[in-house]
C-alpha positions as CSV (number, residue, x, y, z in Angstrom):
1,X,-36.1,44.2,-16.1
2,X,-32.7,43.5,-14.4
3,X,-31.7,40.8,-13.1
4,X,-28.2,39.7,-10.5
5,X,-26.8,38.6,-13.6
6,X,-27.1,42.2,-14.8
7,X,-25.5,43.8,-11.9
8,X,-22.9,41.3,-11.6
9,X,-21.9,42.6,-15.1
10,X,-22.5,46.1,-13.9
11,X,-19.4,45.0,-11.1
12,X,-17.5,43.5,-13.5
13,X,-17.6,46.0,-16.0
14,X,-16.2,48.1,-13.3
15,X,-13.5,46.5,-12.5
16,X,-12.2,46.0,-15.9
17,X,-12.8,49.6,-16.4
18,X,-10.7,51.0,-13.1
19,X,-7.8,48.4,-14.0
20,X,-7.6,50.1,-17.6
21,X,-7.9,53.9,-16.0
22,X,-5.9,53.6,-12.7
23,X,-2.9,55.2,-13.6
24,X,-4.8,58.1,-15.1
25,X,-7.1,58.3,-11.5
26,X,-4.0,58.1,-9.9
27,X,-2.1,61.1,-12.5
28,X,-5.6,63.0,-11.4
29,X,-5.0,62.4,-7.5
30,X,-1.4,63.1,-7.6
31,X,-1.9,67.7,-8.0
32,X,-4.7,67.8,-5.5
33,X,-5.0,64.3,-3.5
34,X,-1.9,61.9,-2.0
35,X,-2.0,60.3,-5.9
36,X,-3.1,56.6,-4.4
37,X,-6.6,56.9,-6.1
38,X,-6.2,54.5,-8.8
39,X,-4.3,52.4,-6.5
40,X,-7.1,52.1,-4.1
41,X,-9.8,52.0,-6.9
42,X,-8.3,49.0,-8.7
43,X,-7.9,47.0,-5.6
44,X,-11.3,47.9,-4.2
45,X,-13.1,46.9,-7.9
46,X,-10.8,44.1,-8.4
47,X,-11.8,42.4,-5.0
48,X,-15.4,43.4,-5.7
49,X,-15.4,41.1,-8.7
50,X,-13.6,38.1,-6.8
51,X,-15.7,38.7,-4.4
52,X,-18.8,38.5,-6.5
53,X,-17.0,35.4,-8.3
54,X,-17.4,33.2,-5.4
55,X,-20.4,34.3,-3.8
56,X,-23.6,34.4,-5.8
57,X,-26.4,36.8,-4.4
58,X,-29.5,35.9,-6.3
59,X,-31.2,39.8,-5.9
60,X,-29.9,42.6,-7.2
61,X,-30.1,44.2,-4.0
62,X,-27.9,41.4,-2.9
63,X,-24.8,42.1,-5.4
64,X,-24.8,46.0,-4.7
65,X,-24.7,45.1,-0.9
66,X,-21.9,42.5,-1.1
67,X,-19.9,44.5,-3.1
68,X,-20.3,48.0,-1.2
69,X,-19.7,46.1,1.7
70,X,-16.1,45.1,0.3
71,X,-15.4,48.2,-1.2
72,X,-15.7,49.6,2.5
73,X,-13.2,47.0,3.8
74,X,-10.7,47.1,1.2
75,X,-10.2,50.7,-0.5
76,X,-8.3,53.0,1.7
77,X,-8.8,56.7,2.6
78,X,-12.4,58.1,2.1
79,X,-13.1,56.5,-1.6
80,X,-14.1,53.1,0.0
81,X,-16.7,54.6,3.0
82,X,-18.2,57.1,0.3
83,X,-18.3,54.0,-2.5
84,X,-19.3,51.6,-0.1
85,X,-22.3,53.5,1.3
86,X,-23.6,54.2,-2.2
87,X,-24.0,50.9,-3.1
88,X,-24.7,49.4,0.3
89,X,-27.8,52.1,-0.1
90,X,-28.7,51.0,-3.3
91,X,-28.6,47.6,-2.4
92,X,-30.8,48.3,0.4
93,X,-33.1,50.5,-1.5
94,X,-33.8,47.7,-4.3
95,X,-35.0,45.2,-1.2
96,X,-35.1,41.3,-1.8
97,X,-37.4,41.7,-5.4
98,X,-35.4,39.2,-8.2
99,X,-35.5,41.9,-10.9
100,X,-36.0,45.5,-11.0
101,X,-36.5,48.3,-13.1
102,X,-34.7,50.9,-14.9
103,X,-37.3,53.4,-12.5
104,X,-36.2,51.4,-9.5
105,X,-32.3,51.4,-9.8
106,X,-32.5,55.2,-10.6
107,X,-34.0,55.5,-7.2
108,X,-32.0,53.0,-5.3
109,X,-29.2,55.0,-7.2
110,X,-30.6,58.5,-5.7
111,X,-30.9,57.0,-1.9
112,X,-27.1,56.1,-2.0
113,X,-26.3,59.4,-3.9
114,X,-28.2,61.0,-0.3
115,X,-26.2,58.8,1.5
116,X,-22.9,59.8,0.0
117,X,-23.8,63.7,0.2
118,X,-24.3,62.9,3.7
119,X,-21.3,60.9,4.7
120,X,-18.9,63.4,3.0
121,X,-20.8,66.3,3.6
122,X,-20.5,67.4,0.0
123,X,-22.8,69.1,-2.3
124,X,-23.0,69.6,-6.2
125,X,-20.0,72.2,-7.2
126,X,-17.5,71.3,-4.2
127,X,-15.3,69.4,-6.8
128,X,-16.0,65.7,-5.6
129,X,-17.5,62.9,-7.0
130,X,-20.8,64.3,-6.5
131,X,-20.4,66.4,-9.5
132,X,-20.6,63.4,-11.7
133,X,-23.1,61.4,-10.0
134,X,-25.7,63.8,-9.4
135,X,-26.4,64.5,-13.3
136,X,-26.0,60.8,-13.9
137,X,-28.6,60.1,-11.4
138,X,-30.8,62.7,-12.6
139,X,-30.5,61.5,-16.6
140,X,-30.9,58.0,-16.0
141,X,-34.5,58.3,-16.8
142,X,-33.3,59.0,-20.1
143,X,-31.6,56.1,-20.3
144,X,-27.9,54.8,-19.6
145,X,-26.3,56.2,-22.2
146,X,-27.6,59.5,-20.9
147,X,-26.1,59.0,-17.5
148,X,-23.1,57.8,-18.9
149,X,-23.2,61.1,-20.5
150,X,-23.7,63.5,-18.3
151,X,-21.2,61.7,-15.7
152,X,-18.4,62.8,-17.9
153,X,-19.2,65.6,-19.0
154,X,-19.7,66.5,-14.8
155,X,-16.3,65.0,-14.4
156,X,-14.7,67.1,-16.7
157,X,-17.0,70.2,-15.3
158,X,-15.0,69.9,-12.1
159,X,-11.8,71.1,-13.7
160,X,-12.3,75.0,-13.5
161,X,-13.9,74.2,-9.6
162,X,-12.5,75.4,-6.5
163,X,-12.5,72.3,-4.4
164,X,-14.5,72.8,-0.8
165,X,-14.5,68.7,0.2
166,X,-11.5,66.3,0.8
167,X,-7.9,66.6,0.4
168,X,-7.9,68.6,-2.5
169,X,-9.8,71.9,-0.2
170,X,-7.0,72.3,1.7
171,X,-4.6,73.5,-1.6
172,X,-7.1,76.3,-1.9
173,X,-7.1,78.2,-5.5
174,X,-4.3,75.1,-6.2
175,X,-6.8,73.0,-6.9
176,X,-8.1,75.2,-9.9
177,X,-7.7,73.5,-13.0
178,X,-7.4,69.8,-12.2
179,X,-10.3,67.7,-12.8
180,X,-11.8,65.8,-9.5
181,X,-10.4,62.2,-9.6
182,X,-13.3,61.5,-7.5
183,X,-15.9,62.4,-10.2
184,X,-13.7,61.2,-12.6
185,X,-14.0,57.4,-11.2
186,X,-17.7,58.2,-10.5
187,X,-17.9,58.5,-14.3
188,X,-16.1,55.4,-15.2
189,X,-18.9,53.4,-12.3
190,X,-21.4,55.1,-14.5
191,X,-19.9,54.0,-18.1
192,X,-19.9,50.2,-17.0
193,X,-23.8,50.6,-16.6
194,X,-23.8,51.0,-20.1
195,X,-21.5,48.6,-21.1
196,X,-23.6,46.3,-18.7
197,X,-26.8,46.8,-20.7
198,X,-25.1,46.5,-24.0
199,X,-24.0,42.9,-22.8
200,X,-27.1,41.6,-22.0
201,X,-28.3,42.8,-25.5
202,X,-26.0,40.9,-27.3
């Protein structure tokens, strides 16, 4: 079972993980986006963690919420509406119970994935950061390392795509060949769950 502790680690892990990749996110965004994604990623993640530091929700449910909720108020452009409402979901999806399952954060996961397909009116194959959350989502009944798998290799799947979503739609055939920074980060959110179970194993 999981526990806040667990998805305070999940958070953290994060964090830690956009600080290391930001200038890479932002190297992604800078072809096909105004190359400020890393930028807004790290400070987003980074006051998700101080955030998390000082308050201390005692539900999982609770963490998600809090930290989608500062996501939304501190990341610029559409990254921190379309972050922020898949964990605000999630959070609200998982309820007030002290622990939940593997089962149960897969499907808290899959009502803010909805919620992000609905917000930025994208679907799998538009080149966005659905690509890499919707096979995550879909393998995490296999386990995290499974998600964690099949979030990269959906990153790196948007590459060849013609974006249809966001900033990078309106370079056309342009945006042929550069992989989505988008799905990119969505990976790296994905990776920390791993890194998050392997911590409480220790």
């Amino acid at each position: 079972m999981l526990d806040a502790d667990f998805f305070r680690r999940w958070m953290a892990a994060t964090a830690m993980s956009v600080d290391r990749e930001a200038d890479r996110l932002t190297a992604l965004d800078s072809p096909i986006g105004d190359a400020d994604h890393g930028i807004n990623m790290k400070r987003g993640f980074a006051a998700v963690r101080t955030t998390l530091e000082k308050e201390t929700p005692d539900t999982p449910g609770g963490v998600l919420t809090l930290a989608g909720k500062q996501l939304i108020s501190t990341v610029g452009g559409a990254s921190g509406p379309l972050y922020g409402t898949l964990l605000r979901r999630a959070g609200k999806a998982l309820g007030d119970a002290g622990e939940v399952s593997e089962a149960q954060l897969a499907d808290a996961l899959h009502a803010g994935l909805d919620g992000v397909m609905t917000l930025g009116g994208a679907k799998p194959g538009d080149k966005t950061m659905v690509d890499a959350l919707v096979p995550a989502v879909e393998a995490l009944s296999a386990g995290f390392a499974a998600a964690r798998t099949a979030a990269e290799e959906g990153a790196e799947a948007t590459t060849p795509m013609l974006a249809r979503k966001g900033r990078a739609s309106y370079l056309g055939e342009r945006s042929i060949g550069h992989q989505d920074p988008g799905a990119t980060s969505s990976a790296l959110l994905v990776a920390a769950l791993t890194e998050a179970a392997e911590a409480a194993d220790e």
